[in-house]
DRENTOR-730260 format. One record per residue (C-alpha): x, y, z. Coordinates in nm, 2 decimals. Layout:
BEGIN
{rec {X Y Z}}
...
END
This chain:
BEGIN
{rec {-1.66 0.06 3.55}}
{rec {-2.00 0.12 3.39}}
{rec {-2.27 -0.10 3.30}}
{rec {-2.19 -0.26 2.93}}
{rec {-1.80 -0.15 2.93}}
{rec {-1.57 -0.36 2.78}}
{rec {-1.34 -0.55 3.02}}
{rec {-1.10 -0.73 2.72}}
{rec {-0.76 -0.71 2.81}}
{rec {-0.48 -0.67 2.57}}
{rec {-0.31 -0.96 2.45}}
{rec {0.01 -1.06 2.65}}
{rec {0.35 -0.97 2.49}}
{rec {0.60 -1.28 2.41}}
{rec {0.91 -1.24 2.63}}
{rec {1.20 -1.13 2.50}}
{rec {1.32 -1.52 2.52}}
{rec {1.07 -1.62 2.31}}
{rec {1.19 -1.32 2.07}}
{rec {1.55 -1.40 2.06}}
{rec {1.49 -1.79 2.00}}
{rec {1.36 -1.70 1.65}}
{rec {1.53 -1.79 1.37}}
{rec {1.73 -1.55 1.18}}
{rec {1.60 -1.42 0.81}}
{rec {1.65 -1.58 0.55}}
{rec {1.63 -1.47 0.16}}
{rec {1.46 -1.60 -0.14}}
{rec {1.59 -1.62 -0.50}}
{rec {1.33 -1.33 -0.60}}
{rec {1.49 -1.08 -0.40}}
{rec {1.23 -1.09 -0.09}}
{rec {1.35 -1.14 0.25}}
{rec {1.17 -1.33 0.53}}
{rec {1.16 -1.28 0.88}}
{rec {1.05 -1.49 1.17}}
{rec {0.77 -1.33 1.39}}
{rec {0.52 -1.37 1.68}}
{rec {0.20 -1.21 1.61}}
{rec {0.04 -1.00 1.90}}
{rec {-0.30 -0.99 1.75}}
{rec {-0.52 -1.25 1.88}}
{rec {-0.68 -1.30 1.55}}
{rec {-0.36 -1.36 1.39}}
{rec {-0.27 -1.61 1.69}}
{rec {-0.60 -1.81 1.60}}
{rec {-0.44 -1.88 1.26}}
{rec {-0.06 -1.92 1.34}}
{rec {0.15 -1.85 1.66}}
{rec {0.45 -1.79 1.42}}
{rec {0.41 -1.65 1.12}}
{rec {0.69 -1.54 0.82}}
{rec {0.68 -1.18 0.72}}
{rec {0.80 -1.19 0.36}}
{rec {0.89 -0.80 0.20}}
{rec {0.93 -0.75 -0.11}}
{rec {0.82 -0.57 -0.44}}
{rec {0.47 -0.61 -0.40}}
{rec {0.43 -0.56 -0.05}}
{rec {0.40 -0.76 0.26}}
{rec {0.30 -1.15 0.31}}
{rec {0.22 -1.34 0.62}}
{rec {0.28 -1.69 0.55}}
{rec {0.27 -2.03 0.77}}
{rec {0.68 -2.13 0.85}}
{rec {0.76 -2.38 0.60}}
{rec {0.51 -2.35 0.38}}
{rec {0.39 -2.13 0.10}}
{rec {0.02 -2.11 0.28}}
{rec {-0.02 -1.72 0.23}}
{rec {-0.24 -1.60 0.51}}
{rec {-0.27 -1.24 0.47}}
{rec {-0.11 -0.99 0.19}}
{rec {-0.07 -0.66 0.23}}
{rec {0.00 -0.46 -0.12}}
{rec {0.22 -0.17 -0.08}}
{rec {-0.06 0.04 -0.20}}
{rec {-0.24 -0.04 0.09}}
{rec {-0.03 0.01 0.35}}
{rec {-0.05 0.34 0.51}}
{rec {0.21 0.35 0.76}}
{rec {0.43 0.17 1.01}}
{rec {0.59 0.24 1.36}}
{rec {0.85 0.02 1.56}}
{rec {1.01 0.05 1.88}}
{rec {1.24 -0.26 2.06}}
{rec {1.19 -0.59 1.89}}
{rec {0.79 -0.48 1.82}}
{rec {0.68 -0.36 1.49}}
{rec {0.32 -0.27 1.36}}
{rec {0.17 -0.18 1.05}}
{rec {-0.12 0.01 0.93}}
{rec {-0.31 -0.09 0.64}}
{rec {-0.67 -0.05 0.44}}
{rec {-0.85 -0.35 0.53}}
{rec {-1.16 -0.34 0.23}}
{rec {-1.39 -0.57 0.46}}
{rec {-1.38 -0.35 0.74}}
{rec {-1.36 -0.02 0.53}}
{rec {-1.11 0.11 0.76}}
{rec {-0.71 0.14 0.86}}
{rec {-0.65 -0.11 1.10}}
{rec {-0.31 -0.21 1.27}}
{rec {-0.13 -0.55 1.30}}
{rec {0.16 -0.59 1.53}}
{rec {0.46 -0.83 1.53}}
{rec {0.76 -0.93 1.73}}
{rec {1.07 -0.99 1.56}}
{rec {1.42 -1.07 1.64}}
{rec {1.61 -0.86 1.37}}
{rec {1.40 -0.58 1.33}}
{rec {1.71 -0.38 1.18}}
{rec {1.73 -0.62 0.90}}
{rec {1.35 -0.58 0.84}}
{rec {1.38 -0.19 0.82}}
{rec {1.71 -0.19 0.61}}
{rec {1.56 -0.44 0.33}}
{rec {1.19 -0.23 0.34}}
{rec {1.40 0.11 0.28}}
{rec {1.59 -0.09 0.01}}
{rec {1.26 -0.22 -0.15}}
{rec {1.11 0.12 -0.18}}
{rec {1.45 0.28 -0.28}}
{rec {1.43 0.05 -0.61}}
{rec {1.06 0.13 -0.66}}
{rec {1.10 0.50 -0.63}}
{rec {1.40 0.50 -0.83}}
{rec {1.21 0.28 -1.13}}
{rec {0.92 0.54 -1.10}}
{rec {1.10 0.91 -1.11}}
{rec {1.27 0.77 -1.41}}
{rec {0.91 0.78 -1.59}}
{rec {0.78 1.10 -1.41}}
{rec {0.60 1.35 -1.67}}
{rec {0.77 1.63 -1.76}}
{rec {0.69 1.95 -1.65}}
{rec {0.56 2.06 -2.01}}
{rec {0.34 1.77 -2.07}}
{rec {0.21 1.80 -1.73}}
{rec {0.10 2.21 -1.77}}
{rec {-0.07 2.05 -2.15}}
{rec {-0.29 1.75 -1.95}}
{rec {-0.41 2.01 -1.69}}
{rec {-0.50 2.28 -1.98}}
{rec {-0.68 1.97 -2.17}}
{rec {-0.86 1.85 -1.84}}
{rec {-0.98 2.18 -1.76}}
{rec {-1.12 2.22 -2.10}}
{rec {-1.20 1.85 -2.18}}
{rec {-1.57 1.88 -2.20}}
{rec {-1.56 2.18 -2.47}}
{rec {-1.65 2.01 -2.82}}
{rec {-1.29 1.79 -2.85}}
{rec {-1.23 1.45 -2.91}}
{rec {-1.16 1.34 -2.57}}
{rec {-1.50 1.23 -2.40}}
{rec {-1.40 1.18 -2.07}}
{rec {-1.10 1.25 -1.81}}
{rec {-1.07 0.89 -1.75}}
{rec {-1.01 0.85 -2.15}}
{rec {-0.75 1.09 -2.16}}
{rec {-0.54 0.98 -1.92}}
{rec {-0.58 0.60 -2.02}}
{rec {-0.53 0.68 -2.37}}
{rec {-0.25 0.98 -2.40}}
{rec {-0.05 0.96 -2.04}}
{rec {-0.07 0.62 -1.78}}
{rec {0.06 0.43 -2.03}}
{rec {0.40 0.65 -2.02}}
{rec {0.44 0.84 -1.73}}
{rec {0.40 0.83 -1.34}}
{rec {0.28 1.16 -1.18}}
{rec {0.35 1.31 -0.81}}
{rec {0.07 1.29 -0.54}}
{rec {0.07 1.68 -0.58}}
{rec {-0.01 1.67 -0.99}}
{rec {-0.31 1.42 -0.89}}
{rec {-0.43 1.65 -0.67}}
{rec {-0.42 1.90 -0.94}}
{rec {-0.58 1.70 -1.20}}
{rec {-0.87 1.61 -0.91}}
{rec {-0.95 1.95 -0.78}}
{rec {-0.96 2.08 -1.21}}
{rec {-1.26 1.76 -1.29}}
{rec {-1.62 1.86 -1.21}}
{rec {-1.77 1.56 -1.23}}
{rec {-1.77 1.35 -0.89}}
{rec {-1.80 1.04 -1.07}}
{rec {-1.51 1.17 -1.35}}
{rec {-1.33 1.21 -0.97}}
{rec {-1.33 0.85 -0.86}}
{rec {-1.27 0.73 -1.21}}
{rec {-0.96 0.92 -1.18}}
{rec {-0.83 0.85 -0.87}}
{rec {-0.86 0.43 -0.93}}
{rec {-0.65 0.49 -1.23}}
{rec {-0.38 0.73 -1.05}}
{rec {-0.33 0.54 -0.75}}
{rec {-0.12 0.31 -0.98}}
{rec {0.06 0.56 -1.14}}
{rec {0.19 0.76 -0.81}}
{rec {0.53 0.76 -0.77}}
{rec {0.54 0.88 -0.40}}
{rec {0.18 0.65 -0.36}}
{rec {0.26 0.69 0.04}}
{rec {0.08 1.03 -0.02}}
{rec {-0.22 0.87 -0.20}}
{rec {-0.46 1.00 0.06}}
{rec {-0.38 1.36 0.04}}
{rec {-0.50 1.35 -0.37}}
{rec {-0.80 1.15 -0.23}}
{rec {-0.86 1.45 -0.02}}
{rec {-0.99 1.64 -0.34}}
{rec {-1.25 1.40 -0.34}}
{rec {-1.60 1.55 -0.23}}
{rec {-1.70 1.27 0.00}}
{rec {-1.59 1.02 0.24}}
{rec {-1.79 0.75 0.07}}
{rec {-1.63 0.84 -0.29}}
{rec {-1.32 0.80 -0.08}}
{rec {-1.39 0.42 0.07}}
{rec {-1.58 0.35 -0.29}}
{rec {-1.23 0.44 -0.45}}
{rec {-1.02 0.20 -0.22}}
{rec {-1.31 -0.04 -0.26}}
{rec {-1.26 -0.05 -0.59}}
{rec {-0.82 -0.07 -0.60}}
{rec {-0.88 -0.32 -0.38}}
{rec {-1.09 -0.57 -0.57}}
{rec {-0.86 -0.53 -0.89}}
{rec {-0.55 -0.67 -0.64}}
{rec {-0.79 -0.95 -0.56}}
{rec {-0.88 -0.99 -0.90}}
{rec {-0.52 -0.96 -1.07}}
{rec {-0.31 -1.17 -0.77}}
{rec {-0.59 -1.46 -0.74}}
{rec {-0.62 -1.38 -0.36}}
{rec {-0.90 -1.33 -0.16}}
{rec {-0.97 -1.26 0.17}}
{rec {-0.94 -1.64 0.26}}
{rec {-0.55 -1.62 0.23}}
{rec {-0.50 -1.84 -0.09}}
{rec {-0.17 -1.78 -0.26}}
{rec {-0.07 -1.40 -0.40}}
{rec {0.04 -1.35 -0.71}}
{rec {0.40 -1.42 -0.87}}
{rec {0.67 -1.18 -0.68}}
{rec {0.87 -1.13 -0.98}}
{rec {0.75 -0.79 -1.15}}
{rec {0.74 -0.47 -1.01}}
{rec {0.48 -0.29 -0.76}}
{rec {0.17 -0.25 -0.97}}
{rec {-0.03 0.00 -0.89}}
{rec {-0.01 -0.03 -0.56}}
{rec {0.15 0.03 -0.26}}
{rec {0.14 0.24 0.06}}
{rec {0.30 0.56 -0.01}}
{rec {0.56 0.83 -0.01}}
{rec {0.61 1.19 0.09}}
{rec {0.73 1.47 -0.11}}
{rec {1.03 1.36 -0.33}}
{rec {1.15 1.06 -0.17}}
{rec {1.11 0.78 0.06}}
{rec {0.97 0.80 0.40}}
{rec {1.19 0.73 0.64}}
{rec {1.13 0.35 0.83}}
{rec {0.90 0.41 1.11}}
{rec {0.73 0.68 0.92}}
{rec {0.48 0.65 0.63}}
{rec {0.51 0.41 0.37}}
{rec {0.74 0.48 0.12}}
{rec {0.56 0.44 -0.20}}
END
């Protein structure tokens, strides 16, 4: 090994007695389900060598057992993907202090359960969403006017138009935010743009493809700089792990994401 390699070992695995002694899942009166876990992740050790993975509308929450002490949330819109195999299951999310994906891992007695209820979550959320896609018609009339925004009318700005005539209303695909991207000029009209769509995405999962239309990999972390701050700002939580917000509404503006016309599939991306 050379000079100056690293020689940190991966952290050891729990056995699968320690797995099955978990207890099973329980649910709260909200609707979100909790699972029993041992963290693999040594930083996640330091703070709790069981943690509760709560699902639910807004996304994941790791909490202390018996206690509402929240110590990390994970908004659905920041959630990219997640994989599973055995009892292990790991996550991918936008971590804004870091400015980068990284990956958590957990061990879990009834995975099953935990894929069945996060299918069901994003089910509901997709369902709620396609109800208040645009239609098609309204959708051809915003491009026309974003195209030709800047051409004497009333509308000053991309950002305007949308705010004032169609996020109040409708959701849009990951494909018609792409679309509305690639037709602004502006870069800064761009990211203005893209924090106000990423709310309004009804397959959100997919979120990164519309960012791909941006010109720039730092418009691209300036844009999930910025989502991420309004979470901190709406739910009260910051990186500390103080409490999240109340679990009671739907997922606002945020989530992980989802492909095409659907869900992705458990294991896959995120579904919203």
């Amino acid at each position: 090994m050379g000079a100056g390699a690293s020689t940190r070992r991966p952290p050891p695995e729990p056995t699968p007695a320690d797995v099955a002694a978990l207890d099973q899942p329980f649910d709260r009166d909200s609707g979100d389900r909790c699972f029993y876990c041992l963290p693999y992740d040594d930083e996640m050790k330091k703070r709790s060598s069981l943690v509760l993975l709560e699902v639910g509308c807004l996304g994941f929450r790791l909490l202390r057992p018996h206690s509402d002490d929240c110590l990390y949330a994970f908004p659905w819109g920041q959630i990219h993907s997640w994989a599973h195999t055995d009892n292990r299951f790991s996550f991918r999310y936008f971590d804004d202090g870091k400015k980068s994906v990284v990956q958590y891992t957990l061990f879990l007695r009834d995975l099953p359960q935990l894929l069945e209820h996060i299918q069901s979550v994003i089910d509901t959320i997709l369902t709620d969403r396609k109800s208040l896609a645009i239609p098609p018609e309204r959708f051809t009339e915003l491009l026309v006017e974003m195209q030709t925004y800047g051409n004497g009318g009333s509308v000053r700005s991309p950002l305007e138009l949308l705010s004032r005539q169609y996020c109040s209303e409708y959701y849009f695909w990951s494909e018609q935010g792409r679309q509305l991207i690639d037709a602004i000029p502006s870069s800064f009209d761009k990211v203005e743009v893209s924090v106000l769509l990423h709310g309004r995405l009804i397959d959100q999962n997919r979120f990164s493809f519309m960012l791909e239309g941006l010109e720039s990999q730092a418009d691209r972390d300036n844009v999930w700089h910025r989502i991420t701050a309004m979470k901190k700002s709406a739910s009260k939580l910051h990186p500390s792990g103080s409490r999240a917000a109340s679990r009671g509404g739907a997922a606002s503006g945020g989530g992980a994401t989802s492909p095409g016309g659907g869900p992705a599939s458990p294991g896959g991306a995120a579904a919203f």
